[in-house]
C-alpha positions in Angstrom: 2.9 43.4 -6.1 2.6 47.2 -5.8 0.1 47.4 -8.6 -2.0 44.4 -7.0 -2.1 46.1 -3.5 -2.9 49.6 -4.9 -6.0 48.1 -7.1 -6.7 46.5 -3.6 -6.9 49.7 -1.8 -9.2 50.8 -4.7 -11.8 48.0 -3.7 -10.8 45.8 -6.7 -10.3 42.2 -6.0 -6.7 41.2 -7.3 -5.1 38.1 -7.3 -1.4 37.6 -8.5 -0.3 34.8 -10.3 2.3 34.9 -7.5 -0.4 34.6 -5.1 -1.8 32.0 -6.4 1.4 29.7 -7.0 1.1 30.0 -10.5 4.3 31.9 -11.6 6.1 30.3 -14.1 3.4 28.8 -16.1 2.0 29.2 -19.3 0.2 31.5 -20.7 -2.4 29.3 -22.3 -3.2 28.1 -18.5 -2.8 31.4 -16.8 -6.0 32.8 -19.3 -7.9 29.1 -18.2 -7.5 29.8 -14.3 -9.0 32.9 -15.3 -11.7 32.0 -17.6 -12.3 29.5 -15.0 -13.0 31.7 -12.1 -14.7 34.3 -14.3 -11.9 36.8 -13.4 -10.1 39.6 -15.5 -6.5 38.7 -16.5 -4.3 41.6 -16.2 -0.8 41.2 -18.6 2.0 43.1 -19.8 2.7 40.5 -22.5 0.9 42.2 -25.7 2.1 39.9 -28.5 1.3 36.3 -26.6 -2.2 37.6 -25.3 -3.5 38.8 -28.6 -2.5 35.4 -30.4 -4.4 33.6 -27.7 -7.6 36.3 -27.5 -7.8 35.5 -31.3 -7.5 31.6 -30.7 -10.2 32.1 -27.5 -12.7 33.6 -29.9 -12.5 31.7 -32.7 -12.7 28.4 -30.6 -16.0 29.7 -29.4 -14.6 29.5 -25.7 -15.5 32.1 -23.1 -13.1 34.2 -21.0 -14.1 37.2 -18.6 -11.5 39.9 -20.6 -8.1 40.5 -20.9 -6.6 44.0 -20.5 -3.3 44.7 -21.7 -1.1 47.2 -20.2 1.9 49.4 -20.7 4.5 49.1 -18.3 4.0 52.4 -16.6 4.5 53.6 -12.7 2.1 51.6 -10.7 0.4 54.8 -10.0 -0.1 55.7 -13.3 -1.2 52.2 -14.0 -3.8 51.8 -11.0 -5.5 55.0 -11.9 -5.9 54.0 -15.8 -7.2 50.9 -14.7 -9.4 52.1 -12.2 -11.3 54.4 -14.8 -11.7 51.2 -17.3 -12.6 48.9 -14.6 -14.8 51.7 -13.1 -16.8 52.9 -16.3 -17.8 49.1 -18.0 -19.7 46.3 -16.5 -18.6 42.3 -15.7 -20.7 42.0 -19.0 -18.7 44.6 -21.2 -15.7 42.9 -20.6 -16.3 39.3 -21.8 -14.7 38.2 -24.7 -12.6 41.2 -24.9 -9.5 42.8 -25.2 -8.9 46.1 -23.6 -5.3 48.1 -23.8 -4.4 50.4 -20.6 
């Protein structure tokens, strides 16, 4: 929740899974709702992400990015994410994977 409110203060618009009741589900739907609303998904979880990146592309489906991150201080976090999300376009993010 840190990480979210610091990208907020940034001018980024975050939305939890928390926030939007979906904790607890799976991964497979957590990268729909977010292909869905054309959103970024943000995830610690390296190993399950890249399986289903590969699966996404190969499927010929669509999704708005994935970017995987380190765990790191929030403040380190929010200003490595804030040069990637500040540097590339909507556009140069779909389809792809990204590491912060």
């Amino acid at each position: 929740m840190v990480l979210a409110a610091m990208l907020r203060a940034r001018g980024f618009p975050v939305t939890t899974a928390r926030d939007a009741g979906h904790l607890g589900h799976v991964d497979l739907y957590q990268l729909q709702v977010a292909a869905d609303a054309d959103r970024i998904l943000l995830t610690h979880n390296r190993a399950d992400f890249e399986r289903l990146h590969r699966q996404w592309i190969e499927s010929g489906r669509r999704h708005a990015g994935i970017i995987i991150a380190r765990r790191r201080l929030p403040g380190e976090l929010t200003v490595r994410l804030g040069r990637l999300l500040g540097r590339l376009s909507a556009d140069d993010f779909t389809n792809q994977l990204f590491y912060a």
